[in-house]
N, C-alpha and C positions, 0 to 999 in steps of 0.2 A: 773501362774501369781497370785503374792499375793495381797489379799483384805486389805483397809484400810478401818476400820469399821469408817462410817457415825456417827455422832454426836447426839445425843434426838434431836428430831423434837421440836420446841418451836412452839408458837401460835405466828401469823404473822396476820396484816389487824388491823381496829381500831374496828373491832367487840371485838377484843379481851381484849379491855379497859372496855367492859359494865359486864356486872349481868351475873352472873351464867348462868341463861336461855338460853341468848344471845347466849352466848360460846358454849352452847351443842345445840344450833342450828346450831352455822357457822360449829362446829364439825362432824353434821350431812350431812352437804352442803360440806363438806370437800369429806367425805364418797364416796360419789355420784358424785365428778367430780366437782361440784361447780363452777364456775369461781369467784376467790377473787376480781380481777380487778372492780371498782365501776363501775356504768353506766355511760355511756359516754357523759348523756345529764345535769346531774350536780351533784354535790357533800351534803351528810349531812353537819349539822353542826360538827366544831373541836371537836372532846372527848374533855371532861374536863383537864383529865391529861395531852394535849398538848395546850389546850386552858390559863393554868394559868402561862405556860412557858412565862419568857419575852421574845424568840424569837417569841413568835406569834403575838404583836404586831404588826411589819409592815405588816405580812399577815395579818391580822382579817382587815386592814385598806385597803390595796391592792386588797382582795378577793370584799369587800364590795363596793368598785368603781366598781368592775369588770374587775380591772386591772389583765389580763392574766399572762401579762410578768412581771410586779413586783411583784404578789403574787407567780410565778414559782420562780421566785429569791428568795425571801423571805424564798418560803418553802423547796427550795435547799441548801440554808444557814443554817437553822435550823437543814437539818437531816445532815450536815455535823458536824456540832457541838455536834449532840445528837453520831454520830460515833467517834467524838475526847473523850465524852463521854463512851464509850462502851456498851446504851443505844439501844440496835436492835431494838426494836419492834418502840421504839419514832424514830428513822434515819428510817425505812419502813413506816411506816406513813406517815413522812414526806417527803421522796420518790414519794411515790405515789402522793402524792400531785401537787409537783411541776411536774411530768410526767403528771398530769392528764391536768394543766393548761398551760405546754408549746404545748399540743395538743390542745389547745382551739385558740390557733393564729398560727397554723404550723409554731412554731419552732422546726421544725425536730431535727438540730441535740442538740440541750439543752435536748429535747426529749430523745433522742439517748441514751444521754448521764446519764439520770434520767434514764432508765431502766437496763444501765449498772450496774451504784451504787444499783439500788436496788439489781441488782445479787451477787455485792459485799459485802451489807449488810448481803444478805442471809445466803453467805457463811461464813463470819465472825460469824455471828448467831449461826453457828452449825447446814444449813438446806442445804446442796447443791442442794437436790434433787432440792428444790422449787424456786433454782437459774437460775437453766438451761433455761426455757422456755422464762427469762428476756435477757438472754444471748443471745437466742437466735433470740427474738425480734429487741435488739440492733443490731445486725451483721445487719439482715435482711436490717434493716432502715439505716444502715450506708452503706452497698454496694449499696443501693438506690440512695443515693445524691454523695458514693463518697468521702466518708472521711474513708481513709485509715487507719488513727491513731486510731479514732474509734472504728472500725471493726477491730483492732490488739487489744484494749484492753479490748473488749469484748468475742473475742479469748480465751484470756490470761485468764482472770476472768472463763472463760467457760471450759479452762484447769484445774485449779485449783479445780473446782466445780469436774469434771471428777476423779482427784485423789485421793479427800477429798472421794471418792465413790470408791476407788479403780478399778477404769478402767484407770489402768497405761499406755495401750498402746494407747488407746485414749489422755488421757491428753499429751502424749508427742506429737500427731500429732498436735494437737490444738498446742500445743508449738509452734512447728517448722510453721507453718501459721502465729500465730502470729507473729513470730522474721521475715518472712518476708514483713509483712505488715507495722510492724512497724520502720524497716529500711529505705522500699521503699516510708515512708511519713516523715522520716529524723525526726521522735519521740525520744526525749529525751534520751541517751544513757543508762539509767538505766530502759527506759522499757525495750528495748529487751534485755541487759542482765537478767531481769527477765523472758521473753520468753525461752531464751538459757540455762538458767541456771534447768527452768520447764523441757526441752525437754530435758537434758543431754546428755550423749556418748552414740552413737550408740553401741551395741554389736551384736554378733550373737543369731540370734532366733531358736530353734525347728522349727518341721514342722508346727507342728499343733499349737503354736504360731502366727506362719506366717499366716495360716488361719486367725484367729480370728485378726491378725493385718492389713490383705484384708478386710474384712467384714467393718471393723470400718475406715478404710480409705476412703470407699464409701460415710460414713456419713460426716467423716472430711473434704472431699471435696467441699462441699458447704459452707463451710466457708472462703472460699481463694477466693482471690483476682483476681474480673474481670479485661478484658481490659480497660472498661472505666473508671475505678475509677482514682477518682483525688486525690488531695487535701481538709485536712476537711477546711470547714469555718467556720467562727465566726459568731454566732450571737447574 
């Protein structure tokens, strides 16, 4: 099985807008396992470099009421623009942001949906590795409530993460999960042909392929679709 070499690790988190210092401390917290994700009981102020962006106005105004659900919008809007952009560390910023604040009122799946994008930043970034575990978050929270779409294109994202890593036999099961998750929630026909197209034709494997395609099947299975999933909802 051939390897697709992984992309330079960039600096990811708003640590990495501050002073030299800063950095070779989060780098050190890196080191050691760190958890990047902020504390759960409230957030710093904006770094400067996202604070003088005119998207941060309706957040700075939103955040400051304490409005949960419009500073999540706010800062969901932003990092989408900073990705039309091609702006990664300003779109995971603001990522996080909005994920931190649709957690402050359980809007799960906005939620959901903000840790997907951040995986999808990631991988657009050139970090898959530090894609996975958002990937893997979303699924978790989406086979929770039941939103099938979801949990198919967080899949999918977590496919891609997989290949950009060269774990080719991996990425095509995550494929084939997603194409049928996002089927069975009647998602937009260019998702799953993005699924179908990840997962390509089957061929014949070696033995000892087939091995290593058992082992990782184990893992891929708990990304598929329970009985009771539904339908995602709006919120």
């Amino acid at each position: 099985m051939s390897r697709i070499p992984a992309r330079a690790r960039p600096a990811w988190g708003e640590r990495a807008a501050r002073n030299p210092f800063a950095r070779f401390v989060a780098w050190l917290q890196g080191l050691v396992g760190a958890e990047e994700r902020r504390p759960i009981d409230r957030l710093p102020d904006l770094p400067v470099p996202l604070r003088r962006a005119p998207l941060a106005a309706p957040y700075l105004e939103a955040a400051h009421h304490g409005d949960h659900r419009r500073a999540g919008a706010a800062a969901a809007n932003a990092s989408e623009q900073a990705v039309e952009a091609r702006a990664w560390w300003a779109a995971d910023a603001w990522a996080h942001r909005a994920l931190w604040h649709f957690e402050r009122v359980d809007m799960t799946l906005a939620a959901t949906r903000a840790a997907r994008r951040i995986g999808d930043i990631r991988v657009a970034g050139g970090d898959p590795s530090a894609a996975r575990r958002y990937y893997a978050e979303a699924i978790s929270e989406a086979r929770d409530i039941g939103a099938e779409r979801e949990q198919g294109l967080a899949a999918l994202g977590m496919g891609r993460a997989e290949l950009d890593l060269g774990n080719v036999t991996m990425a095509r099961r995550l494929a084939g999960i997603a194409e049928e998750l996002l089927e069975h929630a009647g998602a937009p026909s260019d998702e799953a042909t993005a699924a179908h197209e990840l997962r390509g034709e089957e061929k014949p494997v070696s033995s000892e392929e087939r091995v290593i395609d058992n082992q990782q099947g184990i893992v891929a299975a708990n990304v598929g679709r329970t009985p009771s999933a539904g339908a995602d909802r709006v919120e």
